[in-house]
N, C-alpha and C positions, 0 to 999 in steps of 0.2 A: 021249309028251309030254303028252298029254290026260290021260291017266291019273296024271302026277305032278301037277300044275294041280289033278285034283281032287281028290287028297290034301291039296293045300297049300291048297286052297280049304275042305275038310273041316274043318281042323286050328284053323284060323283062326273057323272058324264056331262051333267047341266052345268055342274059348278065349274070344274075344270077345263069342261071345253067349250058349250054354249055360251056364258057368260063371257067368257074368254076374248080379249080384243083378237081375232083374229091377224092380225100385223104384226102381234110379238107371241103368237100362241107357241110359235114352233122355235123360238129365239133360244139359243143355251141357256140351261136351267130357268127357265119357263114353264117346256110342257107336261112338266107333273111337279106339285113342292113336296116330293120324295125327296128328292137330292138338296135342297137346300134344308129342310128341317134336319136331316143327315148331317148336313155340314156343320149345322148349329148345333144339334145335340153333341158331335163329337168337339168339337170348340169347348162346351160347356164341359164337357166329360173331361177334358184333357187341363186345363186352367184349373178346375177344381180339385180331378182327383189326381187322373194318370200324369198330368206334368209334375205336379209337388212330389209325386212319389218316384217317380226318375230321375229325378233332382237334386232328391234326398242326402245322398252320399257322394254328389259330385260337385266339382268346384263350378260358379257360376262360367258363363260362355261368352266369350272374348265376339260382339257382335256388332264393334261399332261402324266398320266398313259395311257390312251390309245394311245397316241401321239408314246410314247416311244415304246408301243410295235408294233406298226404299223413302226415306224422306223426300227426297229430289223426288223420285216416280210419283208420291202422294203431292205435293206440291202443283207439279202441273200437271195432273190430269182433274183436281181440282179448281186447279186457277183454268183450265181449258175451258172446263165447265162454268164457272162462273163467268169467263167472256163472253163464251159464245150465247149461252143467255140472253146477256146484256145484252151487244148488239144484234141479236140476229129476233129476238123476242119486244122485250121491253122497249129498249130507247130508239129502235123505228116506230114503234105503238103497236106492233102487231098482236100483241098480247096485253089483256088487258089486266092490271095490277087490281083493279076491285072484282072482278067476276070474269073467269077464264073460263067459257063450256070449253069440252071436248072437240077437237076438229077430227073428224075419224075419215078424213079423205086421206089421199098417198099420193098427195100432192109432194113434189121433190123437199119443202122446209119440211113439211109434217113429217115423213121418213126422215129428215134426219131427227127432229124434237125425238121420237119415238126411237131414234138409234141411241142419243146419249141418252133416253130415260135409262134405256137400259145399261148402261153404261154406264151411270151411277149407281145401280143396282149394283153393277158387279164390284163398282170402289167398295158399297157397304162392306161386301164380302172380302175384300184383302184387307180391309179394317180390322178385319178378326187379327191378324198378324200381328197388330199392337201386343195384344196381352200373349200371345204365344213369345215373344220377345220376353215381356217380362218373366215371366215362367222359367226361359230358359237363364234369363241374367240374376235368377233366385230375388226378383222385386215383386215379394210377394206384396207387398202392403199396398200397391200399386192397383191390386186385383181388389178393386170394390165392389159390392154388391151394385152401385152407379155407375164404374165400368162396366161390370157384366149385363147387366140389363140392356143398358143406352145401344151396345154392340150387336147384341140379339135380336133386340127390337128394330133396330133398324134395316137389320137384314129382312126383317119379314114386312116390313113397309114397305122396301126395296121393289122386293115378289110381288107382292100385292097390285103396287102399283105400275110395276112394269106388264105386267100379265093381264090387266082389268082395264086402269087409267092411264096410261103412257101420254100426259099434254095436260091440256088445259090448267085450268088453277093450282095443280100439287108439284107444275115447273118452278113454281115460286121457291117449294120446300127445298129443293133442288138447287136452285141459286143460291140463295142464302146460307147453306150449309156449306155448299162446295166454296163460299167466300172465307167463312168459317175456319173450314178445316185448311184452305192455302193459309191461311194468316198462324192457325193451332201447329201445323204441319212444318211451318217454317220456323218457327220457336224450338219445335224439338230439332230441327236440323242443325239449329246455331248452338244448341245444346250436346249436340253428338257431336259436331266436331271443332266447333270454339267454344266450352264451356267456361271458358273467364270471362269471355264476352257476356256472360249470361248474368242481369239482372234480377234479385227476386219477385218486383212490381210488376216484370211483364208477365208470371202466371197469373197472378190476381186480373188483370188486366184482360187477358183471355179468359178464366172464369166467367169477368161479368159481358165480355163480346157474347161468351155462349148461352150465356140467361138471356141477354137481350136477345139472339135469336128465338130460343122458345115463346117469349113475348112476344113479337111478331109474327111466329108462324101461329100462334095460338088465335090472334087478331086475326089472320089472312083467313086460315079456315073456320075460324069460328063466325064471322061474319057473313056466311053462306047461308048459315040454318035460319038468319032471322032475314035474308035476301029472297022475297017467292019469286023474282023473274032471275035469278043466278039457276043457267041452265048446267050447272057442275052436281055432278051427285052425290047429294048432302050424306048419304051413309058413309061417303070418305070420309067426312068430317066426325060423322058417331066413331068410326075405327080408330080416327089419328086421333080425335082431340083429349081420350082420356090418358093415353099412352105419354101425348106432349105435356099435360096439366102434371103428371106421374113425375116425369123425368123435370120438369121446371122445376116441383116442389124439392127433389132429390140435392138438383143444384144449388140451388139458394139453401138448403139446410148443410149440403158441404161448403159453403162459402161462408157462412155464419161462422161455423166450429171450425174454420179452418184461417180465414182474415179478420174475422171480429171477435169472436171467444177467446181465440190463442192469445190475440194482442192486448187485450183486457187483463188476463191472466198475468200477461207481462211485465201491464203498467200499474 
């Protein structure tokens, strides 16, 4: 029994800490994914079971001022992210858009690419907050099995990538999203607090912004595995690409049954 303990204590030590970028080993919720599969299972536990049933017999929760400002917080630390991206990576050329290895120096830009990886990490993680929102405003129909997933999953891509890979090629994934979610983030803002302003074309519209990102990041990393001098480590690519293929298909079949099938139905 001793002997299996210290394999499993072995195995654990390789993973979790050898493997480990040292630069963000010891970063908040890093250095063990105790804490964040915690954070995610009770997320899941709370959306699913314990928020519907605390809710049960209580009138929905008056949340638009805090809605709105949490909108604004999501908007620019978003839109931060995709700037600084842009100019500090891409459009000097410091980073290459067909094949990004790893720079594992701490050199002053590398420390910071490696402070906002994880920094987007931690956005994944107040993203949980969306549907804790709904929960509480009794939107349940809001809670998809596409919501829940997309949420979960990308908190553990989050980990992954801040703890292992923090740079090269998966800062793509990173721009792109956080272009995304300012653009996604500001829709629900004009929503929370000028709702007449709110056209029905701009969700569709965002819908297919967010396909096309999955099309893109699917292209960005999936081009790796057939690259033999791309010195980025194609098992990022086995991790992300079935999860992004998973969640593209998800999209595209909410968007069928949701802007194509309804409006068939209609006409």
């Amino acid at each position: 029994m001793g002997s299996l303990l210290k394999t499993v204590n072995d195995y654990y030590q390789y993973i979790n800490v050898d493997l480990a970028d040292p630069r963000t080993r010891n970063f908040f919720l890093c250095s063990s994914p105790v804490p964040m599969i915690a954070i995610v299972y009770c997320y899941h536990r709370f959306v699913r079971k314990w928020g519907p049933a605390f809710m049960k017999n209580r009138e929905p929760f008056e949340l638009k001022k805090l809605i709105v400002v949490y909108n604004i917080a999501q908007i620019f630390l978003s839109g931060l992210l995709a700037f600084e991206c842009l100019t500090l990576l891409y459009v000097p050329g410091t980073y290459s858009v067909w094949c990004q290895k790893i720079i594992w120096d701490t050199t002053p830009l590398e420390k910071k690419v490696v402070g906002y990886v994880w920094m987007y990490y931690m956005i994944k993680l107040v993203d949980l907050i969306d549907t804790v929102f709904f929960v509480l405003r009794k939107k349940f129909t809001h809670i998809s099995f596409l919501h829940v997933y997309h949420h979960m999953g990308m908190c553990l891509l989050g980990y992954v990538g801040t703890k292992y890979v923090p740079g090269g090629h998966g800062v793509m994934l990173g721009f792109i999203n956080s272009f995304v979610h300012a653009v996604m983030y500001s829709y629900y803002l004009v929503a929370a607090a000028r709702p007449a302003w709110v056209r029905q074309w701009w969700k569709k519209y965002i819908t297919q912004l967010q396909i096309l990102q999955f099309l893109l990041l699917i292209l960005h990393f999936g081009h790796v595995l057939f690259e033999p001098s791309c010195e980025y480590p194609k098992w990022v690519s086995f991790l992300f690409l079935p999860h992004n293929i998973f969640i593209l298909y998800l999209f595209v079949d909410f968007y069928i049954k949701e802007y194509i099938y309804k409006k068939d139905k209609k006409t």
